[in-house]
C-alpha positions as CSV (number, residue, x, y, z in Angstrom):
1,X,-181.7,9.9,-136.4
2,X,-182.2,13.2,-134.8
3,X,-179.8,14.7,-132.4
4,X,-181.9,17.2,-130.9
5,X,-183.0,20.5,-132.3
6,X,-184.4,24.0,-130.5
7,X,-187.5,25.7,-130.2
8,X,-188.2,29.3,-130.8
9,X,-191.0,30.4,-128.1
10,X,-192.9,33.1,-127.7
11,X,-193.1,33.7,-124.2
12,X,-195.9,35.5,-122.2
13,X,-195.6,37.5,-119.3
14,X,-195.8,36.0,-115.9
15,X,-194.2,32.9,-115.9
16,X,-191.0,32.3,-115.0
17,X,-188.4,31.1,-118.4
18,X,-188.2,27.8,-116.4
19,X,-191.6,27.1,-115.8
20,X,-191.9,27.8,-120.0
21,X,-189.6,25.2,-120.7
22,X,-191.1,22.3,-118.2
23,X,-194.1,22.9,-119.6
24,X,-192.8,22.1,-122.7
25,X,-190.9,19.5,-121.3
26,X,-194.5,18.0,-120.3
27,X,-195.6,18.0,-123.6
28,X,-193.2,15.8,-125.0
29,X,-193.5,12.9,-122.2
30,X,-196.3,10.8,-123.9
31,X,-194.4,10.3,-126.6
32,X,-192.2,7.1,-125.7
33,X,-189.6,8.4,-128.2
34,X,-188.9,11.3,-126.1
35,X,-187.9,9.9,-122.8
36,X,-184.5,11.3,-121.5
37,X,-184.2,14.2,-123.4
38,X,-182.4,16.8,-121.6
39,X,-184.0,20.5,-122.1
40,X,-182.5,24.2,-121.7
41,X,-183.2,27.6,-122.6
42,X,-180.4,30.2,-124.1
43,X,-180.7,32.7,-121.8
44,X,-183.8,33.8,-119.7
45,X,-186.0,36.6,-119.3
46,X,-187.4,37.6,-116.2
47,X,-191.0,36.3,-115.4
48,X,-192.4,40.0,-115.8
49,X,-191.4,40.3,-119.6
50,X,-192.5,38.8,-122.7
51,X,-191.0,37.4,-126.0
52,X,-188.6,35.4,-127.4
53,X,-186.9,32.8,-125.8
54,X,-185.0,29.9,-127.7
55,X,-185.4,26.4,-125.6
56,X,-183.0,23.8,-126.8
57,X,-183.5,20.2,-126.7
58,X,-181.6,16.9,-126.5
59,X,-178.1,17.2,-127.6
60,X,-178.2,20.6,-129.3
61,X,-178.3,21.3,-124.9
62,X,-174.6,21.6,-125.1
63,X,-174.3,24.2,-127.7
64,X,-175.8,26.4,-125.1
65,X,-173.1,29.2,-125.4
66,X,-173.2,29.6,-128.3
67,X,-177.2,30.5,-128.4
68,X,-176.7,32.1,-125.8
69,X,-173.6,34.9,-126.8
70,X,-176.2,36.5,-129.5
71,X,-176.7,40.2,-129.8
72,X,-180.5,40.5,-128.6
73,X,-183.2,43.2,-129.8
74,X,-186.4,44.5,-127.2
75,X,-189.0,46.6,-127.0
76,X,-188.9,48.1,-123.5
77,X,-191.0,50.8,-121.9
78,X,-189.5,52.6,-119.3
79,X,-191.1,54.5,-116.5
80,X,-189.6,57.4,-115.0
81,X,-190.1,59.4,-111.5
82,X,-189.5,56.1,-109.6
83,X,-187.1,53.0,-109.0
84,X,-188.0,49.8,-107.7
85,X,-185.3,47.5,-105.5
86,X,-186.1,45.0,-108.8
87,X,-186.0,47.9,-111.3
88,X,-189.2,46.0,-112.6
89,X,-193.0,46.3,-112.1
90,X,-192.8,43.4,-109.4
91,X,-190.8,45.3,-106.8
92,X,-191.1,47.8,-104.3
93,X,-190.5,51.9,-104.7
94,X,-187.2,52.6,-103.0
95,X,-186.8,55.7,-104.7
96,X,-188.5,58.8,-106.3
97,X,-187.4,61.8,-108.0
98,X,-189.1,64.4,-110.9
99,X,-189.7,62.7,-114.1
100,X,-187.1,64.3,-117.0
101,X,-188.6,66.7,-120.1
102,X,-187.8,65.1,-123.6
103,X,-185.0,66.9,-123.6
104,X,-183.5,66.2,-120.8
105,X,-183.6,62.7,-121.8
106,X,-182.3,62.9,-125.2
107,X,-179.5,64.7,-124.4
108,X,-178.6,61.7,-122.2
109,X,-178.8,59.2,-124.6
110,X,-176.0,59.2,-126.5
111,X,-174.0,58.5,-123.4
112,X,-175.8,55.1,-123.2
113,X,-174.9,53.7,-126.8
114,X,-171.6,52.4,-127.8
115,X,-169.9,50.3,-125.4
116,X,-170.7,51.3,-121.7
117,X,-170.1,49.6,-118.2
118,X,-172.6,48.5,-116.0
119,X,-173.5,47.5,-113.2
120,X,-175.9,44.3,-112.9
121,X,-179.0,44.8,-110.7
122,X,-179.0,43.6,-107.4
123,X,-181.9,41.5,-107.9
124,X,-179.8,39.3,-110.9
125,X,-178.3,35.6,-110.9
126,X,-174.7,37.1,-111.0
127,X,-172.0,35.1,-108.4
128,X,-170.9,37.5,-105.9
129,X,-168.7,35.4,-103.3
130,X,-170.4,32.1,-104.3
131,X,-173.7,33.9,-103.7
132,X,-176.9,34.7,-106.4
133,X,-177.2,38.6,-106.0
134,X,-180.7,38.2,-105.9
135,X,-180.0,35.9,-102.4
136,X,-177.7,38.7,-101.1
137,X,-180.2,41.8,-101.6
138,X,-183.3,39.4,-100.7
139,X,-181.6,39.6,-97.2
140,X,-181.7,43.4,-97.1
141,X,-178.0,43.7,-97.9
142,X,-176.7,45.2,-100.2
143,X,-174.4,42.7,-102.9
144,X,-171.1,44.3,-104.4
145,X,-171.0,44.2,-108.0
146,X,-168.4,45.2,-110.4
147,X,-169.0,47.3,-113.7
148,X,-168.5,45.0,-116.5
149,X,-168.7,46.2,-120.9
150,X,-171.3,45.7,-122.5
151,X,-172.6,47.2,-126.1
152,X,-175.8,49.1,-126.5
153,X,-175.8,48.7,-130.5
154,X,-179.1,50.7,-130.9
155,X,-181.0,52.6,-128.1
156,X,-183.8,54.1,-130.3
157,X,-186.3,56.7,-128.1
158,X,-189.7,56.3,-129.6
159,X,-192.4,57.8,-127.8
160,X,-192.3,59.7,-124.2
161,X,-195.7,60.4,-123.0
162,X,-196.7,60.7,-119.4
163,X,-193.6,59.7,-118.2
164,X,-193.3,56.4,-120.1
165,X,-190.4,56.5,-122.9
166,X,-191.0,53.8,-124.9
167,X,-187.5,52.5,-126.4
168,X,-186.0,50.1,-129.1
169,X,-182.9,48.6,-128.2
170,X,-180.5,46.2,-129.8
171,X,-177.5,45.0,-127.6
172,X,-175.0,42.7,-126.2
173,X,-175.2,39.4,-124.7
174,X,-174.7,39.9,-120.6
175,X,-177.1,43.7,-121.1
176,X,-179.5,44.3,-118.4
177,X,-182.0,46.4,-119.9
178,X,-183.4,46.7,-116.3
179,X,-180.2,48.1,-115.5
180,X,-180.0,50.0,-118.6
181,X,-183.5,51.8,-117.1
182,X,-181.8,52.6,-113.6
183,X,-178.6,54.2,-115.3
184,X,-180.9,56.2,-117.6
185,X,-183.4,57.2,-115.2
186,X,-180.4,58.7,-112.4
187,X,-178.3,60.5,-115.9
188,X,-181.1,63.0,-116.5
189,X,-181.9,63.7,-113.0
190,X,-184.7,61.5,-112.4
191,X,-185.6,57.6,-111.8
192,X,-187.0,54.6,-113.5
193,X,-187.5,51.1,-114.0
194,X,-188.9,48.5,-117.0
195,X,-192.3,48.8,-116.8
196,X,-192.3,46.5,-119.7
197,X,-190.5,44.7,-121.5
198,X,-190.7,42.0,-125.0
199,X,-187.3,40.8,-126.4
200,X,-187.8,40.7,-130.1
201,X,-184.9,38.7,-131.7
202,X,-182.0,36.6,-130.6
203,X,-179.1,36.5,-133.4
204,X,-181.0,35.7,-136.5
205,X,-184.3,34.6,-134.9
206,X,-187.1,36.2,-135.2
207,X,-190.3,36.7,-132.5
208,X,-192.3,36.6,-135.5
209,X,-191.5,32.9,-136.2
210,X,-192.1,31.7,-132.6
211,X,-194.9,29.9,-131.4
212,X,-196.8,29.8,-127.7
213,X,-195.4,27.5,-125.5
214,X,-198.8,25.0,-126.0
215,X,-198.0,24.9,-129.5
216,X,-194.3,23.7,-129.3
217,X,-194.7,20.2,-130.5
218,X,-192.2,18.2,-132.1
219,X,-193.6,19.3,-135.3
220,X,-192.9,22.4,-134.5
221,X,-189.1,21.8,-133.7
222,X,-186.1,23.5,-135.9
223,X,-183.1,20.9,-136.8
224,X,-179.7,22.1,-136.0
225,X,-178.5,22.7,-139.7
226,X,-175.0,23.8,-141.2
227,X,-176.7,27.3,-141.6
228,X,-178.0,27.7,-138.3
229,X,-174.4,26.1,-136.9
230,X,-172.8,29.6,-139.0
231,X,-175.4,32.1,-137.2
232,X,-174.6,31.3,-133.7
233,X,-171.2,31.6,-134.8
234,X,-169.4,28.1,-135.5
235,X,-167.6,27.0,-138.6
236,X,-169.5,23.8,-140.2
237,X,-168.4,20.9,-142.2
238,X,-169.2,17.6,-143.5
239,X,-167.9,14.2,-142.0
240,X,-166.4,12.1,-144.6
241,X,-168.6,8.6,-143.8
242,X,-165.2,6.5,-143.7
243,X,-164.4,8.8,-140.6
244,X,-167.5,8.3,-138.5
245,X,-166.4,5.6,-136.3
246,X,-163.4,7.4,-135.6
247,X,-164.8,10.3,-134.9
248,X,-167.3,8.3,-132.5
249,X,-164.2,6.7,-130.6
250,X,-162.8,10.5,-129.8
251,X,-159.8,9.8,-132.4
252,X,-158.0,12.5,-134.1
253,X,-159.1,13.2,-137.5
254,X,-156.9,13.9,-140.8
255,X,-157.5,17.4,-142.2
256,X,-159.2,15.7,-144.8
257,X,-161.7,13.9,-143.4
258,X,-163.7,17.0,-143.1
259,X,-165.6,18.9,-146.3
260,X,-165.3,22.7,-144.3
261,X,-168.5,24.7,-145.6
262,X,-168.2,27.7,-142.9
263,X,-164.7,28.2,-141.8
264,X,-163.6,31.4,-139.8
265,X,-164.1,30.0,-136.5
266,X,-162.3,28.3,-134.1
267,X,-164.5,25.1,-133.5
268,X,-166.3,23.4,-136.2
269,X,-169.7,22.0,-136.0
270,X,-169.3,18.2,-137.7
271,X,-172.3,16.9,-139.8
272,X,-172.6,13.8,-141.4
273,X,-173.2,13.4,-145.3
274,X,-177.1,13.0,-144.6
275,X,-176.3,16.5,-142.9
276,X,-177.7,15.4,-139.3
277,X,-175.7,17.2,-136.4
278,X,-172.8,15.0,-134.9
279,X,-170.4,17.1,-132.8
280,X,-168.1,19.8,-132.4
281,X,-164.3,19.7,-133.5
282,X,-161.5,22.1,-133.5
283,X,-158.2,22.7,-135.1
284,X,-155.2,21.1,-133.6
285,X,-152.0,21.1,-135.8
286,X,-153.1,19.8,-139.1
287,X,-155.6,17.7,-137.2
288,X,-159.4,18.0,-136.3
289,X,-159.3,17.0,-132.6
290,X,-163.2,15.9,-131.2
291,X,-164.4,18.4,-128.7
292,X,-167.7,17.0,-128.3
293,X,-169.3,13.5,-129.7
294,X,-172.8,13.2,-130.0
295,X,-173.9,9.8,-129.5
296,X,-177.4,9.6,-129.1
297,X,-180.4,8.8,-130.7
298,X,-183.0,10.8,-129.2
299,X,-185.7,10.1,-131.4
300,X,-186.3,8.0,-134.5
């Protein structure tokens, strides 16, 4: 039995990150085994950029957060002189201003790495009042956003030419690297927006391990393994098999009833001895309490 497991997709320009993952999703529904599996994606990117995007499959659907909370790496090009309302090639020039000399721009930079605060784009799928921004500004007003910390780990400059700085950036989850352009653009005097833009690794995945979204078959699928469950941060252990059932039926489990390979963490991802992916538990006491079963056999 399989619980589920992820894709790692190399995603082209134009489509939207949804329309990646139905399409996908298509592929799988001629085979009878895969009927009712539930599909996600660990965090988008916008329908202009390119790159990696992780989509998860059947039960490994609810470790989304976790996917999700990984630092992220790009290549983005940045062009300066104007901003769009999107801060992307897709909108419209709201803005102009003189594009920067190099050093005008470098001496900027530093000012941008570290831990900043910033503000998302009003084109973004933030809440404001119950509201996407992107509803708000797509009725001409303008939505309030708060600043909010992120960490801009590496903000490399490697080429300006022509007004185009091409940049390599490693950062936070929750970073707009739109946003990062804007920010940048109105520091040295100027504006800009992501001309372009290819995310290059999530955590400890890879672009260069992906594959195009035709070619994700279920050959092509990753298992959720004890390794993997340490990456995205999660401890991992081994079920003892005289626990399973309770474990199944929610019970509390004795401290040892679990074999801890990764510890460190908080919650626990449970394997079974044949090491296929179970559920999640956490520490209560001198306990393992069951935060999340899985139940299901997806596919044979």
């Amino acid at each position: 039995m399989q619980c589920g497991g992820f894709f790692l997709v190399d995603k082209p320009a134009g489509p939207t990150s949804n329309r990646v993952l139905q399409d996908i999703r298509r592929g799988f529904l001629s085979e009878p085994a895969s009927r009712g599996l539930k599909f996600g994606h660990a965090g988008t990117l916008d329908s202009f950029a390119s790159g990696l995007l992780l989509v998860l499959v059947g039960t490994i659907t609810r470790l989304t957060p976790w996917f999700m909370h990984q630092k992220k790496e790009y290549e983005a090009i940045f062009r300066f002189g104007e901003e769009t309302d999107t801060l992307d090639p897709l909108g419209k020039v709201i803005a102009s201003a003189k594009r920067p000399t190099l050093t005008e721009l470098e001496v900027v930079l530093p000012q941008f790495r570290g831990t900043v605060f910033q503000i998302p784009p009003s084109y973004s799928a933030v809440h404001v009042d119950g509201k996407r921004s992107y509803k708000i500004a797509q009725t001409g007003e303008v939505p309030e956003l708060s600043p909010r910390p992120v960490s801009i780990e590496r903000l490399e400059l490697l080429r300006f030419e022509g007004g185009e700085a091409v940049f390599s950036i490693q950062c936070s989850s929750g970073t707009y690297v739109r946003a990062l352009a804007r920010d940048i653009g109105r520091a040295c005097g100027s504006r800009a927006f992501v001309q372009a833009l290819r995310r290059t690794r999530i955590g400890e995945f890879a672009l260069n391990a992906a594959y195009a979204p035709v070619d994700c078959t279920a050959g092509k699928i990753h298992a959720f393994t004890v390794d993997i469950a340490r990456d995205i941060g999660l401890g991992a252990g081994i079920l003892r098999g005289e626990f399973l059932v309770r474990f199944q039926h929610g019970s509390a489990l004795p401290q040892e009833a679990v074999n801890l390979r990764y510890g460190g963490a908080s919650v626990v991802a449970l394997f079974t001895e044949g090491n296929e992916f179970i559920g999640l538990v956490e520490r209560r006491g001198e306990d393992w309490s069951a935060r999340m079963v899985a139940l299901e056999e997806l596919w044979q």
